[in-house]
C-alpha positions in Angstrom: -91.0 -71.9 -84.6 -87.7 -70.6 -84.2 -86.3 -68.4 -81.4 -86.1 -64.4 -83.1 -84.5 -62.9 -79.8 -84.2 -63.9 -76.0 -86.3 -61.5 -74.6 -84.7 -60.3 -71.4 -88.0 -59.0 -69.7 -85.8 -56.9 -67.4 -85.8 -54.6 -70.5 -89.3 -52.1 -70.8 -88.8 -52.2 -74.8 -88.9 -56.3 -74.7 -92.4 -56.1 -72.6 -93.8 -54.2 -74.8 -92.9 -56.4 -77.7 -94.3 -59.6 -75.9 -97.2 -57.5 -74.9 -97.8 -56.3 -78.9 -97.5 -60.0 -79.9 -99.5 -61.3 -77.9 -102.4 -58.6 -78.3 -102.3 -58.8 -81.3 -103.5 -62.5 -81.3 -101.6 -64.0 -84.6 -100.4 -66.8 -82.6 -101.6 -68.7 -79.7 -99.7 -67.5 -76.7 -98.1 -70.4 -75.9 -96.0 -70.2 -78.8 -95.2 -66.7 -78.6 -93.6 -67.8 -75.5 -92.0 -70.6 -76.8 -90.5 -68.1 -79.5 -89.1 -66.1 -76.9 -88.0 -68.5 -74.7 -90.5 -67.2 -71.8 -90.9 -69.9 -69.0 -94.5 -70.5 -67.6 -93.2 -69.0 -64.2 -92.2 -65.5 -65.8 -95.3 -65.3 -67.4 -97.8 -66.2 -64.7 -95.5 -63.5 -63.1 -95.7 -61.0 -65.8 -99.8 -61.2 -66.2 -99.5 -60.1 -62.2 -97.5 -57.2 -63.0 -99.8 -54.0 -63.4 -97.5 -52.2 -65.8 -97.4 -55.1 -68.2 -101.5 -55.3 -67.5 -101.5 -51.5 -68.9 -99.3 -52.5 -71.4 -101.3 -54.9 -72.9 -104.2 -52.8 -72.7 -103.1 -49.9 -74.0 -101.6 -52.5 -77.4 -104.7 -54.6 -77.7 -106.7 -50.7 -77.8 -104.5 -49.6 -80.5 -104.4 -53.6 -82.4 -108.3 -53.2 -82.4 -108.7 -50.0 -83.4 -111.1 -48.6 -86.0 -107.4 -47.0 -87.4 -105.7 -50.1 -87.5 -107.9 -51.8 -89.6 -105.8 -52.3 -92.7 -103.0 -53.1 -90.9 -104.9 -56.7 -89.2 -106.6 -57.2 -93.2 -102.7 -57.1 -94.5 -101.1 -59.4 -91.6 -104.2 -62.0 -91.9 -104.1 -61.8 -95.8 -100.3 -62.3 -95.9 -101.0 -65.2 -93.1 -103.4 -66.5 -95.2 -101.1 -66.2 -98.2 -98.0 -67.7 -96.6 -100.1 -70.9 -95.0 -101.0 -71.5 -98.7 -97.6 -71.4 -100.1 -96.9 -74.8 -99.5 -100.2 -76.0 -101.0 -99.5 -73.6 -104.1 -96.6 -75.5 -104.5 -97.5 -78.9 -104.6 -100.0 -77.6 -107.2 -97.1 -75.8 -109.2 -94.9 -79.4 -109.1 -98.4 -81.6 -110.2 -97.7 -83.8 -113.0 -101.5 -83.5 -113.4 -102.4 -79.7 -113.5 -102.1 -77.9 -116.8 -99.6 -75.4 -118.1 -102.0 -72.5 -117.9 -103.1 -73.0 -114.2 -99.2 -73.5 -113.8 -98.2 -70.5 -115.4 -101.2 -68.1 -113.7 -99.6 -69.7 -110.4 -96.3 -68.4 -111.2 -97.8 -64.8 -112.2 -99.6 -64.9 -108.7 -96.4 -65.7 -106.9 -94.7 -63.5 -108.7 -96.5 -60.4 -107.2 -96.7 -61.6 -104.1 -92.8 -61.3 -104.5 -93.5 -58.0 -106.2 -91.1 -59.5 -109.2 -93.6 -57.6 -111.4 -93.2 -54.0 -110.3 -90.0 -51.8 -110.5 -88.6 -50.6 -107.3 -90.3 -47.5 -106.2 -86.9 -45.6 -105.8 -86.1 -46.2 -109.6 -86.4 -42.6 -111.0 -84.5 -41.2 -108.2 -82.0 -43.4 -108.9 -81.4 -42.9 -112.5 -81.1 -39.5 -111.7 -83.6 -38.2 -113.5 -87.5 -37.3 -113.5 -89.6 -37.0 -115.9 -92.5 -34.2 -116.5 -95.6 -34.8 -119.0 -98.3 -32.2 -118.9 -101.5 -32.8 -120.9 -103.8 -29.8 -121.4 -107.5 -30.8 -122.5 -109.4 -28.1 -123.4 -111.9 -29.5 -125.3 -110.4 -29.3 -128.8 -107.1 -31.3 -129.9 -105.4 -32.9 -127.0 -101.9 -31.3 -126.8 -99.4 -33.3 -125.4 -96.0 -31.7 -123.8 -92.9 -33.9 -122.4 -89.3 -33.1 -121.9 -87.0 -34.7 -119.3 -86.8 -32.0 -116.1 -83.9 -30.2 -116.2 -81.5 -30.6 -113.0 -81.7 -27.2 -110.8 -78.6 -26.6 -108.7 -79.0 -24.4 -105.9 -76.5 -23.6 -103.6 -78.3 -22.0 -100.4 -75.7 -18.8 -98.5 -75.4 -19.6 -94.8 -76.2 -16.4 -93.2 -75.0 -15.6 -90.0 -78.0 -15.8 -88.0 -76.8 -13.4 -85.2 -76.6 -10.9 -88.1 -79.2 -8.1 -88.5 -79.2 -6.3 -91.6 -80.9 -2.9 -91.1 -80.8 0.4 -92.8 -80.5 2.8 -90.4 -79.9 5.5 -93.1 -83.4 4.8 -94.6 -85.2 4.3 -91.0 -83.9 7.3 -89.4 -83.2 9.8 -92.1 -80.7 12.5 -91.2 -83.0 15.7 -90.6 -82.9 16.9 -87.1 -85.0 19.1 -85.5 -84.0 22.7 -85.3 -82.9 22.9 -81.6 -82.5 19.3 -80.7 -78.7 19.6 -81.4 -78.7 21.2 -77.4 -79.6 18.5 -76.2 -76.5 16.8 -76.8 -74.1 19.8 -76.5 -75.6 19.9 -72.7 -74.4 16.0 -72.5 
């Protein structure tokens, strides 16, 4: 195993990283340390520590959560998946194995790499989407499509200290006989 990153374990964001890894129980956790060049010293410190005790709590709560539970089937599929890749390919490079089973391989790899599906932000990035609306109403199936046509709005900034009010409307102009005295007393 390689080293990813030198945790510094001065740093609350790389605890919680060595405390996700190791909850999450992918690895053994003596290679996790080895990955992260942790020396046995600093970890029988850290499993003192009561914040990185809570830590690892509160990660192997969420890891084995009811929620979580396609998220450990994908990591130990892939694991799965990736442990076989080297046995897939000695099958793939047999001398003895047939060109079917070779070529059903290669399919199988091949959506593992996701080779067979277009990227997902394709229409966007043509620039275009498409609209197809089927009606069914029991009778012949009519069928409409047309590309979308491209809407350009431009939104008006409005100042948002400004009030626009009708005083005219709210207050119409029809005093009260008399209540002109009140302001020619002011």
């Amino acid at each position: 195993m390689s080293i990813p990153q030198q945790l510094d374990l001065g740093r609350d964001v790389h605890v919680i990283k060595l405390a996700r890894e190791i909850a999450i129980d992918h690895y053994p956790v003596t290679d996790v340390l080895a990955r992260y060049g942790i020396a046995s010293e600093d970890w029988e410190a850290l499993q003192e520590w009561p914040r990185f005790q809570e830590l690892l709590n509160y990660e192997r709560q969420q890891w084995h959560g009811a929620l979580n539970t396609n998220a450990r089937v994908r990591l130990k599929s892939a694991t799965l998946i990736e442990e076989w890749m080297e046995q897939a390919d000695g099958h793939l490079h047999d001398k003895a194995g047939s060109l079917g089973q070779k070529i059903e391989l290669i399919k199988l790899l091949g959506k593992f790499a996701m080779l067979d599906a277009p990227p997902a932000d394709a229409a966007i990035a043509s620039g275009g989407g498409r609209v197809t609306i089927n009606i069914n109403m029991g009778g012949p199936q009519v069928d409409y499509e047309d590309e979308g046509p491209v809407i350009d709005m431009v939104a008006e900034e409005q100042d948002p200290d400004l009030v626009e009010f009708d005083w005219e409307e709210e207050f119409p102009i029809d005093p009260v006989p008399g209540s002109e005295a009140i302001f020619e007393d002011a």
